[in-house]
N, C-alpha and C positions, 0 to 999 in steps of 0.2 A: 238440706243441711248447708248454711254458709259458713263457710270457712274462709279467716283471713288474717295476716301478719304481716306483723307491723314492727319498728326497732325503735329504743327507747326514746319516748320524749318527739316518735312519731302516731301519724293520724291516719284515720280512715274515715271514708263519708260513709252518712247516714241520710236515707232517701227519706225525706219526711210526707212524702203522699200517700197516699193508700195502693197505688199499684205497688210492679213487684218491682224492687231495689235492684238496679244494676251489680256485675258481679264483682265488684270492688267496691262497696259499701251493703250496711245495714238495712235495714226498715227499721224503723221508730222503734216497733215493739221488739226486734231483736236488741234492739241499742240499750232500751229501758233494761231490758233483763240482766246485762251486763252488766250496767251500771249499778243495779240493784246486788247484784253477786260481787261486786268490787267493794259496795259499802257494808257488808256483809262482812268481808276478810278481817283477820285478828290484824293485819298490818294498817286496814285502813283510818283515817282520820276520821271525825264525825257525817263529815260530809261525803266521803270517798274521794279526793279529789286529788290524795295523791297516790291513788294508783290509777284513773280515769277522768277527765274534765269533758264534760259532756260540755260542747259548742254549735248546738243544736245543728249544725250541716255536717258538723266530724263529731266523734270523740276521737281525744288524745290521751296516748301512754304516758304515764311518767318515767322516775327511773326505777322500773320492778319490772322481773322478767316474769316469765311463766305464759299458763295458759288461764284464760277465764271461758268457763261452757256454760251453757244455756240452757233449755229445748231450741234444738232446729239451730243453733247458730254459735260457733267458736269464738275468741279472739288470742293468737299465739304470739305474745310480746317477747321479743329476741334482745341482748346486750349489742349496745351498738358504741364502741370507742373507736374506730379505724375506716372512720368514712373514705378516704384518699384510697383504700386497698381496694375498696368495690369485689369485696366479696361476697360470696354467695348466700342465700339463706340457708342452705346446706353446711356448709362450712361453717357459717357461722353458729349454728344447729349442734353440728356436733363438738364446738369446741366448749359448748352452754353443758350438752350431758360429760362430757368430761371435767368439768370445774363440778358439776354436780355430784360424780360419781368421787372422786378427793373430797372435797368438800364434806359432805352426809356421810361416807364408808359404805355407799351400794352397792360396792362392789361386781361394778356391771362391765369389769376391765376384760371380760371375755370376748370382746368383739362385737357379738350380738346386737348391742346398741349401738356403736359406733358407725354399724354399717346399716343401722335403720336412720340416723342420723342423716347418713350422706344421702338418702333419698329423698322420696316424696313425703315423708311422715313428717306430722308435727310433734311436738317435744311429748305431750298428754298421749297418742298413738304410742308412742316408742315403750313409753314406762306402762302402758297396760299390756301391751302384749309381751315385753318381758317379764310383767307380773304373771299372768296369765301362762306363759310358758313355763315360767321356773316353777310355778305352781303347780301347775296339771306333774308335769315331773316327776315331784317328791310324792303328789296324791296317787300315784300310780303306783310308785315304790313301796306303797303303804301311811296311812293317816299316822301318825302320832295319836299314842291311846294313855290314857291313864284312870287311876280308883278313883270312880266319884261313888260320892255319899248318896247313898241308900234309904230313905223308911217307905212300909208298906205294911199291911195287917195280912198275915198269909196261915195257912190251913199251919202250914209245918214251921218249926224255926229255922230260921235262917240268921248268920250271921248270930250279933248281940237280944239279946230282950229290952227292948224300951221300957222299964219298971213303972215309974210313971204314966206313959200312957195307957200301958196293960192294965194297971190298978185304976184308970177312971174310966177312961172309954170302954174296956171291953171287960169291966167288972163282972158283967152278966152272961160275957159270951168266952166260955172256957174254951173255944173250937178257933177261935182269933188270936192269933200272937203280932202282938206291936213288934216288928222287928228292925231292926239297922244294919246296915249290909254296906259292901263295898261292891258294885261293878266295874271292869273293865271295859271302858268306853271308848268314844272317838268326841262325845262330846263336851271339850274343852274350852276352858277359856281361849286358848289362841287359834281353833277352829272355828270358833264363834267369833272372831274379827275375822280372818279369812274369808268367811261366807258373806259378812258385812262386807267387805270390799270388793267380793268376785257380782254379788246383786249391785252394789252403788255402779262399778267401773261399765258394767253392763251397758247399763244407758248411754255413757259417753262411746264405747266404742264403734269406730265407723267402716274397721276393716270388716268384713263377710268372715275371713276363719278365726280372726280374735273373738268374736260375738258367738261363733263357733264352739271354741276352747274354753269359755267362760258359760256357754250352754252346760258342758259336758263337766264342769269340775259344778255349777248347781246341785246336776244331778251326784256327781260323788258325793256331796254334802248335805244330802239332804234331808239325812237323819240327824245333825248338827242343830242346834235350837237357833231361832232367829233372834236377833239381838240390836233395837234401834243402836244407830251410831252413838247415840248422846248418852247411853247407857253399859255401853260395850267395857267388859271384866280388865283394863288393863291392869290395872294392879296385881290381878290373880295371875298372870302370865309370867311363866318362870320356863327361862330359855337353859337347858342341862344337856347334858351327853345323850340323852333320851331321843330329846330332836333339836339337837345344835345344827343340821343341815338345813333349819328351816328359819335360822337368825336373820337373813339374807333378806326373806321372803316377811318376816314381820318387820324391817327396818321400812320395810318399802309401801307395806300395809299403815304403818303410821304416817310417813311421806302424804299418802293417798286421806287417812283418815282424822288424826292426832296431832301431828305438828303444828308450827304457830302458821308457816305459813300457807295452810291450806284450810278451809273450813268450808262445812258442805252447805250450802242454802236450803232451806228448810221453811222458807217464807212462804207460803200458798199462794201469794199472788204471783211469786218468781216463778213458780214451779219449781222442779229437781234440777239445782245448777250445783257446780262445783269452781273453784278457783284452785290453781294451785299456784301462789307466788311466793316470789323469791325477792328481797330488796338487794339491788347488786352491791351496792356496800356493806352489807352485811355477809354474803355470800363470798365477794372477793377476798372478805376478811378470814374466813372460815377453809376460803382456799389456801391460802397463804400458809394460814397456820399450820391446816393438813400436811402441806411439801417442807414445812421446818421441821414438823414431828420426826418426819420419814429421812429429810437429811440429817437431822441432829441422835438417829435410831443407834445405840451402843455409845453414846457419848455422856458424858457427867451433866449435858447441859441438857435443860427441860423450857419448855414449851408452854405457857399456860393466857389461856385468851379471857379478853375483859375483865384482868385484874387488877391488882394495885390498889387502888381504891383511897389513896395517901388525898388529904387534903391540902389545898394551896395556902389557907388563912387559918388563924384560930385568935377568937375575941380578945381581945387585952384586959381582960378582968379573970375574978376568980370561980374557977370551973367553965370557964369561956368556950363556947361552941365551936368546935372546926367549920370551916365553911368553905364552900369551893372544891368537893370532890372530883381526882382526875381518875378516868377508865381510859388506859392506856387499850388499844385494840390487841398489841400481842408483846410480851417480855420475855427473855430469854435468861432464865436463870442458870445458876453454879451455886448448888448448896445453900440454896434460901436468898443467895444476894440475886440484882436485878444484871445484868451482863453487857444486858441491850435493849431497846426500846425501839419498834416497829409501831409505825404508824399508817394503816392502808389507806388508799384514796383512789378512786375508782373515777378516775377524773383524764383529762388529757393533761400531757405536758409537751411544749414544742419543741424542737430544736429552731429558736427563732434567734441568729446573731444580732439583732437590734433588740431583744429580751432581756439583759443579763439574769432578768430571774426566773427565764425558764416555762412562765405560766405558774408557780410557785407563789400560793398563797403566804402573805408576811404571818396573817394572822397564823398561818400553821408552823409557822417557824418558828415564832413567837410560843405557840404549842409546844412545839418538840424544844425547848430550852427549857422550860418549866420542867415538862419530866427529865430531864435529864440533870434541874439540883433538887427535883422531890425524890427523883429513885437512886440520888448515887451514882447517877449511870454516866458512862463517857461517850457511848456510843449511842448514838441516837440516829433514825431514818427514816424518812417517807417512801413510802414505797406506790411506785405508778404501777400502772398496765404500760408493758411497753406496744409502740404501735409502728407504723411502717414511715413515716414523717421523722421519726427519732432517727432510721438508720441502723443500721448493721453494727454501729460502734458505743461502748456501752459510756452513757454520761458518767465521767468520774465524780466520785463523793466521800468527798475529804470533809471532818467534822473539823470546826475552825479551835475548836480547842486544842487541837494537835498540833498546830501551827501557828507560827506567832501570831498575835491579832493585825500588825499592819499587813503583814504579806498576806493574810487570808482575808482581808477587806478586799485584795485586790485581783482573788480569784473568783470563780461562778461560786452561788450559792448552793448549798445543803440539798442534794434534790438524791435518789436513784430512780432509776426506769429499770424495771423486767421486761 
């Protein structure tokens, strides 16, 4: 199994011989498989090219974090904005499952991951053996059971009489009753993703006692019906006080099975691969919003991501099409009005005194002025990753509307850093 990781918008070689590939690059057919599992993913383009550029001696990451698997060979793409800190892949490991864990609501704030994080694990190891653990868990506590529907033609009745089938099928056989019945079972709609997940995660896991733990919760499942991925009951799944202990555990199962950004490869030439990515501008966006929820929690002001939807133009004739629709990344309302306007950027920005603008795109400023006379709104903001080049001291961000326009020509521009 080769294992390798890499930070965004970085590379690794690929040995294109026929021997065996040094342990810091590919083999061809490992690379192929990749690359075929990249163009595969619901995030990729036609060609897959931005989540992977195959340069026949490398391929290179874009900017998407995650893991992409194989047979026989990994690739674990990590967030990379804070090149000057020379941080750890560790570090930088866990502070990826911690944007994830806000981000998604995995709720995996118990430690557990965080301390598999700072090891040797990669991000795919960490999320199946806490799968895997939380699982076996609750299956030990006892399976969630519920009445499934029933028919059978039996000596005695049971349950209802099926009228209809009694009067054609067993017209002739008075000792047969058509009947319909309720059992109490184990198997359900969300035990039948469970077992999909604990067979799919199987393959990829590379620890001995996760392959272990994922042996043993098979066998608790084994009376459970098998159910292709592509086929799997999510609709019927209804999460209640029944088994709300196991919400946790199906967030994580669609993580693995259902979301956008993970889709299982299914191609016979690929074999059994899995991808699980993340696009960090979408992720950073989603983190952001997460810690507004949670600061803004008991307040009148609400939180609501990729809305708005207000257009910049509308035709000058009659019944005239709007045109130029804006998706603000995150708005802060008060009773239906807009409050505030966030805009994430997953990008660097410097503290360069020969800069005055910071690395600050016009055209995004340009942006943030629009929504702020489409939404009403006064206050409007970019919002950075802050990194270790910025410094200890927080860049001020003064909206120039607040301030005369000559004196605020002659301050820094519109920028904040976290």
């Amino acid at each position: 199994m080769t294992h390798l990781t890499v930070h965004e918008w970085g590379a690794t070689g690929v040995h294109n011989d026929t021997g065996v590939a040094p342990e810091n690059a590919f083999t061809r057919s490992q690379a192929n498989a990749l690359l075929r599992a990249a163009r595969s993913h619901a995030l990729a383009n036609e060609s897959g090219t931005n989540i992977l550029v195959d340069r026949y001696s490398e391929i290179r990451a874009q900017q998407v974090v995650g893991v992409i698997a194989a047979p026989g060979c990994s690739l674990e793409i990590l967030p990379k904005i804070d090149a000057a800190a020379d941080e750890s892949d560790e570090t930088i490991r866990t502070r990826l499952v911690t944007m994830l864990d806000v981000a998604l609501g995995l709720k995996l704030g118990d430690g557990q991951a965080l301390d598999m994080a700072r090891q040797k694990e990669t991000l795919l190891d960490i999320l199946i053996r806490l799968f895997a653990d939380r699982l076996l868990t609750e299956a030990r506590r006892g399976l969630p059971r519920a009445y499934i529907p029933q028919e059978d033609d039996l000596a005695a009745l049971r349950g209802r009489l099926d009228v209809i089938r009694q009067f054609t099928h067993h017209a002739v056989r008075p000792d047969r009753l058509a009947c319909r019945f309720d059992t109490l079972g184990a198997d359900t709609p969300l035990l039948r993703i469970m077992k999909a997940c604990v067979a799919l995660l199987r393959s990829h896991a590379r620890s001995l006692e996760t392959q272990r733990r994922l042996d043993e919760l098979r066998f608790i499942l084994a009376d459970v019906s098998n159910v292709a991925v592509g086929a799997l009951p999510w609709t019927q799944v209804r999460i209640d006080r029944t088994n709300g202990r196991w919400a946790s555990l199906y967030e994580l199962a669609k993580l693995f099975l259902k979301r956008e950004w993970q889709r299982t490869n299914h191609d016979p030439r690929a074999g059994l691969g899995i991808t699980l990515l993340f696009a960090m501008n979408d992720l950073f966006e989603a983190y952001i919003a997460a810690l507004a929820r949670k600061a803004l929690l008991g307040t009148d002001l609400t939180v609501h991501l990729q809305g708005g939807h207000r257009y910049c133009l509308v035709e000058e004739c009659e019944g005239g099409r709007p045109r130029f629709k804006t998706t603000p990344d995150i708005l802060i309302k008060r009773n239906g009005l807009v409050q505030m306007v966030i805009d994430t950027k997953w990008k660097l920005i410097r503290r360069n005194p020969e800069d005055r603008k910071r690395g600050v795109a016009q055209s995004d400023v340009y942006q943030m002025m629009a929504y702020a006379r489409l939404y009403r709104c006064r206050d409007v903001m970019l919002l950075y990753p802050h990194h270790t080049d910025l410094g200890a001291e927080i860049l001020d961000c003064q909206s120039a509307s607040k301030k005369d326009p000559l004196s605020a020509s002659k301050r820094d521009p519109v920028c904040r850093a976290v």
